[in-house]
N, CA and C atoms as a LAMMPS dump frame, in Angstrom:
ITEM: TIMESTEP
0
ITEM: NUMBER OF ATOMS
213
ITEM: BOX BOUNDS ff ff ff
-5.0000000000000000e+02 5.0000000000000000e+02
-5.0000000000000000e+02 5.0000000000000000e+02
-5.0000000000000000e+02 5.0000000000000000e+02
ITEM: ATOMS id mol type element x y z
1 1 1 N 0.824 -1.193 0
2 1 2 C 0 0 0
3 1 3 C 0.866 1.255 0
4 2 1 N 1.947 1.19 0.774
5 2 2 C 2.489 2.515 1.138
6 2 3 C 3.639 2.882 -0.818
7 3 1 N 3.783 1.369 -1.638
8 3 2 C 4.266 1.902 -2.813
9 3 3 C 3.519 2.628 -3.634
10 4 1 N 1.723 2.372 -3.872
11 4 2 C 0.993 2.917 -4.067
12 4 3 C 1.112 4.392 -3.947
13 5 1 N 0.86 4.853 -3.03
14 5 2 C 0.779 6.317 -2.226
15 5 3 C 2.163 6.646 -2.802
16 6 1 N 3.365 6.643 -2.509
17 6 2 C 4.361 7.234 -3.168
18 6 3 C 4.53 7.405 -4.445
19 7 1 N 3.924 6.383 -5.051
20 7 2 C 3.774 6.89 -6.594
21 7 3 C 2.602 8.019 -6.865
22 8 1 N 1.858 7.651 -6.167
23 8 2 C 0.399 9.258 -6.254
24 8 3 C 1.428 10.376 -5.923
25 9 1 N 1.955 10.367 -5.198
26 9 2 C 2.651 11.514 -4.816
27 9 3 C 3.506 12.013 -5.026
28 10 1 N 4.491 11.458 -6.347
29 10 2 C 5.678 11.666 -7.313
30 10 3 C 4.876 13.116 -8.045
31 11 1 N 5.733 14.327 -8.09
32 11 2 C 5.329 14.936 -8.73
33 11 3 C 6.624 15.001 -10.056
34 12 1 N 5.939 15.803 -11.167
35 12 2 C 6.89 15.837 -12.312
36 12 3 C 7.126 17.741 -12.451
37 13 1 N 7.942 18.104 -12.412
38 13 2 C 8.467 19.228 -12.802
39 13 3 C 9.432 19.42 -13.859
40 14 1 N 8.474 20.18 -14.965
41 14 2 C 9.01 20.269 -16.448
42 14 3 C 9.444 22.028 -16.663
43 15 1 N 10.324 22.306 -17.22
44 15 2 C 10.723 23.755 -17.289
45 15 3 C 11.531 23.943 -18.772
46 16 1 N 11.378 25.4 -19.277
47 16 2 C 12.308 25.646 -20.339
48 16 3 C 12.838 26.638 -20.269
49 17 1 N 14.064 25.79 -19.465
50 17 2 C 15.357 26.686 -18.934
51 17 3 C 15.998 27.663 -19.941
52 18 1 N 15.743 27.362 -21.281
53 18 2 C 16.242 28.636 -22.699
54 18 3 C 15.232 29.873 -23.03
55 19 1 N 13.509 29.074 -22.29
56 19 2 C 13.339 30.431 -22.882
57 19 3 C 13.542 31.597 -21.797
58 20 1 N 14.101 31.433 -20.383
59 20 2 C 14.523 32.159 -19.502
60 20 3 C 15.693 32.962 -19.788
61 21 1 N 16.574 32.466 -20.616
62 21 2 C 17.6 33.292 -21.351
63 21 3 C 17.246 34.057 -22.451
64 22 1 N 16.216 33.594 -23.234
65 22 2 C 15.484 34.071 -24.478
66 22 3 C 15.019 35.752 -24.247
67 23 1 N 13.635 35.118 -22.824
68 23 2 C 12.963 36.257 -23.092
69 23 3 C 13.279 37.151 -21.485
70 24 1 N 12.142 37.8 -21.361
71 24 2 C 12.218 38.71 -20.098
72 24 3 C 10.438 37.835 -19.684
73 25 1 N 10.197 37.782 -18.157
74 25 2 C 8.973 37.502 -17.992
75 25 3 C 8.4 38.358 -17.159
76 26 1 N 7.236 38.64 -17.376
77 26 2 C 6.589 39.522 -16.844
78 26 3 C 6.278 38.682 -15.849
79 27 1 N 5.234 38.012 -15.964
80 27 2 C 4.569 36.826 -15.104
81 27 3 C 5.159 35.192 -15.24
82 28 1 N 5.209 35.228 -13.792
83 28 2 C 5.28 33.5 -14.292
84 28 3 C 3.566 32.992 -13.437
85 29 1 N 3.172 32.105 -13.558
86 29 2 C 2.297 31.492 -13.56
87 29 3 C 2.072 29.663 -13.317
88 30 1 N 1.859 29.31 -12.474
89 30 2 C 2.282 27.609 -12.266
90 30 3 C 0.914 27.061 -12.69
91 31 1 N 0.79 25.557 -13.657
92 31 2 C -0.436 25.318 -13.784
93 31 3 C -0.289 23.75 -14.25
94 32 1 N -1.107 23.06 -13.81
95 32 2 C -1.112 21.863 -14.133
96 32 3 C -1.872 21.06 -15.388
97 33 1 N -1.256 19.631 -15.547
98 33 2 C -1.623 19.267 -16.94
99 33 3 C -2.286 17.907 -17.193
100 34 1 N -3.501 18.216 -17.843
101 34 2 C -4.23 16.79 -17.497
102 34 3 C -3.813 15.812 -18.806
103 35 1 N -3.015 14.802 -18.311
104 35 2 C -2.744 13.584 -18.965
105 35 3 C -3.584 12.956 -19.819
106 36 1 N -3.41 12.282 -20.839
107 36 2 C -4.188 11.478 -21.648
108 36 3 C -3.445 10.346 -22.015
109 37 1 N -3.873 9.064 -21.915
110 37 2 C -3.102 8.137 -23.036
111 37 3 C -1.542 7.745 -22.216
112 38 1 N -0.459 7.404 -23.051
113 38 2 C 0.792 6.395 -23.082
114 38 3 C 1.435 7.792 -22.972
115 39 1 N 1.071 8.967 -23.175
116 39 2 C 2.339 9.601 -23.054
117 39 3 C 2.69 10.206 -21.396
118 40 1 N 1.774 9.432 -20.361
119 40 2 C 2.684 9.643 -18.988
120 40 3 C 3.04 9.027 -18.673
121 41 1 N 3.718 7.683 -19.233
122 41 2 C 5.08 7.365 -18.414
123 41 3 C 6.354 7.867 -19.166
124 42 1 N 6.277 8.842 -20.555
125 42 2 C 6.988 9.046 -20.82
126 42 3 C 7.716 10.177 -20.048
127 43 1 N 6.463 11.255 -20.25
128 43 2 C 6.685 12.806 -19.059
129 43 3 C 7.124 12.184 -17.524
130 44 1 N 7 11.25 -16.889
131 44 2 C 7.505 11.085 -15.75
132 44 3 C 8.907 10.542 -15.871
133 45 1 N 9.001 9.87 -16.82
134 45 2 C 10.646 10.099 -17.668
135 45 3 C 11.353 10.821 -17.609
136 46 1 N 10.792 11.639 -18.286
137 46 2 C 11.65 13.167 -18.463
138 46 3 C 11.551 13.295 -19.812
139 47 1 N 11.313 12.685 -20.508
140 47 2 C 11.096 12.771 -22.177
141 47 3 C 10.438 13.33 -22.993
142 48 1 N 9.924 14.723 -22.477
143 48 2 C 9.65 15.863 -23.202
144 48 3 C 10.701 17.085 -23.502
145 49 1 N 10.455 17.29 -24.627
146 49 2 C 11.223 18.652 -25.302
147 49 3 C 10.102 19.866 -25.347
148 50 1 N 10.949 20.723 -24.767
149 50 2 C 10.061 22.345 -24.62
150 50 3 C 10.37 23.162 -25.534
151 51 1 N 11.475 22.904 -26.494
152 51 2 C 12.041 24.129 -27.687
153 51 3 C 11.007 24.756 -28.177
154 52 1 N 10.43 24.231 -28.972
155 52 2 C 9.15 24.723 -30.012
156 52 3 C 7.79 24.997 -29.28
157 53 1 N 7.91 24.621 -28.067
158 53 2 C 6.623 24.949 -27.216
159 53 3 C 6.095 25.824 -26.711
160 54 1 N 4.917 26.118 -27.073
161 54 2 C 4.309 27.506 -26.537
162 54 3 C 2.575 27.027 -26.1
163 55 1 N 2.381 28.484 -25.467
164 55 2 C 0.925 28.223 -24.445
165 55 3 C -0.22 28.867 -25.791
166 56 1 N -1.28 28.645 -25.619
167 56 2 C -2.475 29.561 -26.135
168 56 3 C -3.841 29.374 -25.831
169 57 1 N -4.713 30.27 -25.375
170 57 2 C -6.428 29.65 -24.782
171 57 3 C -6.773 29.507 -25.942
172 58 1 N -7.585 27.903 -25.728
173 58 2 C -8.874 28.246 -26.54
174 58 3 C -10.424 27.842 -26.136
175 59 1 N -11.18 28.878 -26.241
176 59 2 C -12.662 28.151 -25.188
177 59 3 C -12.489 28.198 -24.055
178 60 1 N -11.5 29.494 -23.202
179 60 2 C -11.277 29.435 -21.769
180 60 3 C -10.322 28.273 -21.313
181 61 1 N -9.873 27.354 -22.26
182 61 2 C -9.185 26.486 -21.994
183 61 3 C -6.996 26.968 -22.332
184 62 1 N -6.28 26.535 -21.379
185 62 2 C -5.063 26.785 -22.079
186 62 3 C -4.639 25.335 -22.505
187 63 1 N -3.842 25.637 -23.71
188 63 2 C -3.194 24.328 -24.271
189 63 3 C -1.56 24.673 -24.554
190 64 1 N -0.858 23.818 -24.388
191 64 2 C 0.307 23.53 -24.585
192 64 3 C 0.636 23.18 -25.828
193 65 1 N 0.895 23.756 -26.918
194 65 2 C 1.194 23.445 -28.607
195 65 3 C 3.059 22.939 -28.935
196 66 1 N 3.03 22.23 -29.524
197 66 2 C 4.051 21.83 -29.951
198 66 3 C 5.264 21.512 -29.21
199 67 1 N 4.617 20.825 -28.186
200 67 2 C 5.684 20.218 -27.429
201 67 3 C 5.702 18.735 -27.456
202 68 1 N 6.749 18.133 -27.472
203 68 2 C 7.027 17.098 -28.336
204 68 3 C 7.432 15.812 -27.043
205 69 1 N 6.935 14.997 -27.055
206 69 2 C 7.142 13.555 -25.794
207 69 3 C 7.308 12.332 -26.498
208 70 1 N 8.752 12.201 -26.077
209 70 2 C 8.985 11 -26.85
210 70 3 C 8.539 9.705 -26.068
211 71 1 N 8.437 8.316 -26.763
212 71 2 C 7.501 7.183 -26.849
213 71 3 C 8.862 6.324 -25.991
């Protein structure tokens, strides 16, 4: 039981440490991301790339575009 619970409680912290050199931020903002499918055991990996990735609402909703998780 108690391996259970430690895995609920693994968190994943993803960052893109270039675009901090890139840009200037006004705001930062922390927000979480609802999973779908095979690609979370990859993100608990570490096997996402943030280069090409950017935020945008749509429908009150934000989405994460072009960020890339490898298999």
């Amino acid at each position: 039981m108690a391996n259970q619970k430690d895995r609920l409680q693994k968190t994943v912290d993803i960052r893109n440490r270039k675009a901090g050199f890139e840009y200037h931020f006004l705001l930062k903002y922390t927000a979480g991301i609802m999973l779908m499918g095979t690609e979370i055991k990859s993100i608990r990996e570490g096997k996402v790339n943030l280069a090409d990735a950017y935020c945008a609402f749509f429908r009150d909703e934000l989405y994460v575009l072009n960020m890339h998780i490898s298999t």
